[in-house]
N, C-alpha and C positions, 0 to 999 in steps of 0.2 A: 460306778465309773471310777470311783475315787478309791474304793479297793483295788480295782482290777492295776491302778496304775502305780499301786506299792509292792502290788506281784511282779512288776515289771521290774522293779527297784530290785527287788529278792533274786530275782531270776537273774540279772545282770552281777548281783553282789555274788555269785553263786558262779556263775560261768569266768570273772577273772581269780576267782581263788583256784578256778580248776584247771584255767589257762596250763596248757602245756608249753615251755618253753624250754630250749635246750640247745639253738642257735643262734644267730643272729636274723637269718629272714624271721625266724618263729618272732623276737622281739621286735624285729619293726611291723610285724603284721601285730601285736598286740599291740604297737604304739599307735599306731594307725586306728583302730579299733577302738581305742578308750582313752587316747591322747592328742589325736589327730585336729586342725583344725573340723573335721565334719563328724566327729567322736558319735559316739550312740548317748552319751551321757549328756552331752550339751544338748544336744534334740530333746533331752525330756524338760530342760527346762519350760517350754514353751507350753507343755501342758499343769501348768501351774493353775492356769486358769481352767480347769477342767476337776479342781480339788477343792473340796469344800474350809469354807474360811478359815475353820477349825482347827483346819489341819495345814492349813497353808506352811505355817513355820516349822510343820514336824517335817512334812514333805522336802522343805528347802534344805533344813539340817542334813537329813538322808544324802541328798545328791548330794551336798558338799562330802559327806563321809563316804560315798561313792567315789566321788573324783581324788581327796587323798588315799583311798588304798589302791586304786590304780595307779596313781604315780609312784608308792613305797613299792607294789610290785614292778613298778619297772628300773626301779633304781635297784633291785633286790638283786632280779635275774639279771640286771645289766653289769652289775661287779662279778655276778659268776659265772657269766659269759669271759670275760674279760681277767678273768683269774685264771680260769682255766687256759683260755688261749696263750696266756704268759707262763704255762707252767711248762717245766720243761727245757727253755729254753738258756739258752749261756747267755751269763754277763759280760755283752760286748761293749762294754764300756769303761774309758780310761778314769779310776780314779784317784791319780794323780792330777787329775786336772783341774784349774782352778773353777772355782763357781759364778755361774753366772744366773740372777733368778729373775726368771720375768714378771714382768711387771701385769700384778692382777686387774683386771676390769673392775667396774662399777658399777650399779645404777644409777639414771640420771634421779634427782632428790622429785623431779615431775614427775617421773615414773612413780618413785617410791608411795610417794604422795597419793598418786592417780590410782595404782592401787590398793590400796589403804579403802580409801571409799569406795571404787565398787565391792571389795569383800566386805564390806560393812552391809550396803546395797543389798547385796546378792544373797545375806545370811534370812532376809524379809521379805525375797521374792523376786525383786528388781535382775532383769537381764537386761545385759549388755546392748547397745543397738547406736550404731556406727553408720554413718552416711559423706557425703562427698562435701569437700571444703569448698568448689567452687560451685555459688545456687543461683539457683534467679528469683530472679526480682520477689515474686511470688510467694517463694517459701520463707522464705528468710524475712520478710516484711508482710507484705496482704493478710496470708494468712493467719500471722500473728495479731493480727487486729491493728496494723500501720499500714492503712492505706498510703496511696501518691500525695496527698495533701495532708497529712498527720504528723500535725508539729512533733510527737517522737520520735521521728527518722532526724532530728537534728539532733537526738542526745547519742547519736552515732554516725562517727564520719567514717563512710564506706571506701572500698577498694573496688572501683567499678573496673570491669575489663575495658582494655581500647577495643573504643569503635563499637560499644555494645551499651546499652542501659538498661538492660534485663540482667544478663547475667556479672556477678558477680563475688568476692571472697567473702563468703560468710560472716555475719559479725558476731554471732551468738550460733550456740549448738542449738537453739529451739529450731531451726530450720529440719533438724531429726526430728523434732518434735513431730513437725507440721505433716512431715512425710509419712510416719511411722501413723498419723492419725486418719490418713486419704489414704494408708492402703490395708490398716487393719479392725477388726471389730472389738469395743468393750467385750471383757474389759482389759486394760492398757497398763503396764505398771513396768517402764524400764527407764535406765540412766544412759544418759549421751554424755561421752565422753571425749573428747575431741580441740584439735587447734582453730581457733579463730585470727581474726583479723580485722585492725579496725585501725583507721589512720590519723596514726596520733604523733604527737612529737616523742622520742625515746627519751627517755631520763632516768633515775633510780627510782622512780617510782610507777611509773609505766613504758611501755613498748604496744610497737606496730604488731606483735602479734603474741598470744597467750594462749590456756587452756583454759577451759570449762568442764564442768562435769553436771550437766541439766537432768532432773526426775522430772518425770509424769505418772500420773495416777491418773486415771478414769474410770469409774465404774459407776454401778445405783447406789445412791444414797450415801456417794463419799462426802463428808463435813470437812469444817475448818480444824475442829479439833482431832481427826484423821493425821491431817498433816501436820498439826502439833507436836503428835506422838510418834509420828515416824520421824520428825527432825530433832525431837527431844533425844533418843535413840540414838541418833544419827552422833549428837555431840555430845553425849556420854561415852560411845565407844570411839571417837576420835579423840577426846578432850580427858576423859575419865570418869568414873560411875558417880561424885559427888560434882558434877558441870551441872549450871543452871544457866538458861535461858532467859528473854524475853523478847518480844515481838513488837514493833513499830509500825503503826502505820505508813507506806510508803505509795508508790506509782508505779505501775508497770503497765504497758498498754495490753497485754496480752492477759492480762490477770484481775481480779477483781470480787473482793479486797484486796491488796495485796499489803506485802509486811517486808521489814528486813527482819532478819535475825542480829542478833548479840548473845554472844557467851559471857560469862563473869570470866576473866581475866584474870583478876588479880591487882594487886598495889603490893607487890612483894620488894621489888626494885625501883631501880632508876630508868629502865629498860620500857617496866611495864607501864611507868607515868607518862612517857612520852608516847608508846603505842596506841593508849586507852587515853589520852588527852586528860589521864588525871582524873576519871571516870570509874574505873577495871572494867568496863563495859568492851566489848569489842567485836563490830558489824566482821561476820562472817558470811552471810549471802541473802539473797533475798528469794520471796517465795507466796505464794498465795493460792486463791481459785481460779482455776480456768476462766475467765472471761466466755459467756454464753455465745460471743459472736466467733470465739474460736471454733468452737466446736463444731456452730453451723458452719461455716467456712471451710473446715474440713469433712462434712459430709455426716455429724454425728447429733443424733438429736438433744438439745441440752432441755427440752422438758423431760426427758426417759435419764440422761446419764450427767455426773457432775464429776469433777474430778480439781487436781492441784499440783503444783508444779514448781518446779524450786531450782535454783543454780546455784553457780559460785564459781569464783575463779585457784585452779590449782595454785601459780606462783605464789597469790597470795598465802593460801594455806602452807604452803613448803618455806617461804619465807619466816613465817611464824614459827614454823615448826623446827628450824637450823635457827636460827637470829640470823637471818642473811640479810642486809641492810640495802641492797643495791640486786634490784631486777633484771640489770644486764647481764650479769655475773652467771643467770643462769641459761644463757642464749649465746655464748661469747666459747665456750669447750675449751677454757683453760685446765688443761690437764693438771693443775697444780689444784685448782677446787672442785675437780669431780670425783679426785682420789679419797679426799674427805670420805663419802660416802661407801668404800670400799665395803665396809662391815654393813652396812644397812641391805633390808631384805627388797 
């Protein structure tokens, strides 16, 4: 199976080098084709799970160097598309006239951020998996192991809809979790990524609503130390290849054990004292085991399958990441601070 499906790889790396293009329909049918939201390249993620362990990460390397030589092919033929059609033509244009230069776009530093970790994700197997902000009751609580009576529903003040006490704004991305586990089979390995909502007084240091980026793993025989080494990974390639860890016991109703993380920091500055409370220690998310009554709950045997699960919230990491000292700054679209980011990918 797991040859058959790197002949797939060959065969597609093989038909966009032979892609004929020489118009413009010809390039939006290749863009469509190997760039499109329903692309043939993102469908193979999904058989990831159809590749032996072994090869898991050779397999993910490939698609990713699948999907940049499709996009170099289309930025390739798209300037000699676009050369050509300008050739030829007279310069109808005054230049005596004075200049005027627009003003370039941005990304927002959430974006930037948000993608940063899923290609981190995505290099180790992890796809994308995206679901609706407004859930009920069920997903977003029950399932996670917060019953109606589960003193955890008060370490979150909710945004109930009028006139309704089921349905609800999200207060964490595990509610993809919950979903992605009632409607698919071990095994499970993707990131939610997504705006939540939780009702809080705003200040510089929180707000009524923020981003998450939540993993799940499930599979036979996944350990704690599993999730060690993917999150060890994780803040190596976000933080840098000499980042060191360590793991705290913490709470989480949905998890168990569960742990926070902390990265080593630093005491370089005046900056890092106050951040790290004078520590260089610094909670970056929290993450553990599945909790067994999750899994029954969503349908999944927890004597056959075990799995671990991990969040975090973006602002904070894009905070860290700029020194941006005030949370509303990035929900407020003053175009004087999102220019900052001009140069950023």
């Amino acid at each position: 199976m797991s040859n058959d499906i790197f002949k797939t790889l060959s065969s597609i790396s093989e038909d966009i080098k032979f892609f004929n293009i020489s118009n413009t329909e010809e390039l939006e049918k290749f863009r469509i084709q190997y760039l499109g939201s329903k692309n043939v390249i993102n469908a193979l993620f999904g058989e990831i799970k159809n590749v032996e362990n072994n090869r898991k990460k050779e397999f993910g390397q490939v698609l990713n160097a699948l999907k940049e030589e499709a996009e170099s092919k289309f930025e390739t033929e798209k300037e000699k598309i676009e050369d050509n059609q300008g050739a030829g033509k007279s310069l109808d244009i005054d230049l005596t006239a004075p200049v005027f230069y627009d003003s370039v776009g941005s990304r927002h530093p959430v974006s930037i951020i948000m993608n940063k970790i899923i290609k981190i994700f995505e290099k180790i197997g992890f796809t994308v998996a995206e679901e609706r902000e407004i859930e009920t009751d069920w997903y977003n609580f029950t399932a996670m192991n917060t019953p109606e009576d589960h003193p955890a529903r008060d370490m979150q003040d909710t945004f109930y809809l009028k006139d309704s006490h089921t349905d609800l704004l999200r207060t964490h991305t595990s509610s993809v979790q919950a979903r992605i586990m009632t409607t698919q089979k071990p095994p499970i390995r993707i990131i939610a990524p997504g705006r939540v909502y939780r009702n809080e007084t705003i200040s510089s240091r929180s707000h009524c609503q923020f981003h998450q980026v939540e993993g799940l793993y499930i599979d036979k025989n996944v350990s704690f130390s599993d999730m060690k080494q993917t999150l060890l990974y994780f803040a190596r390639e976000m933080y840098g290849l000499e980042t060191e860890i360590r793991l705290r016991p913490s709470y989480f109703p949905f998890t168990e054990p569960s742990a926070e993380m902390d990265v080593y920091w630093g005491l370089k500055n005046e900056d890092d004292y106050r951040i790290t409370k004078g520590t260089g220690w610094l909670e970056i998310l929290g993450c553990g085991m599945v909790d067994p009554n999750v899994l029954s709950n969503c349908g999944i045997d927890p004597e056959e399958y075990t799995g671990f699960a991990f969040g975090m919230g973006i602002e904070r990491q894009a905070m860290l990441q700029y020194k941006i000292t005030d949370i509303r700054q990035l929900f407020e679209n003053d175009i004087r601070f999102l220019k900052q980011f001009s140069g950023a990918l």
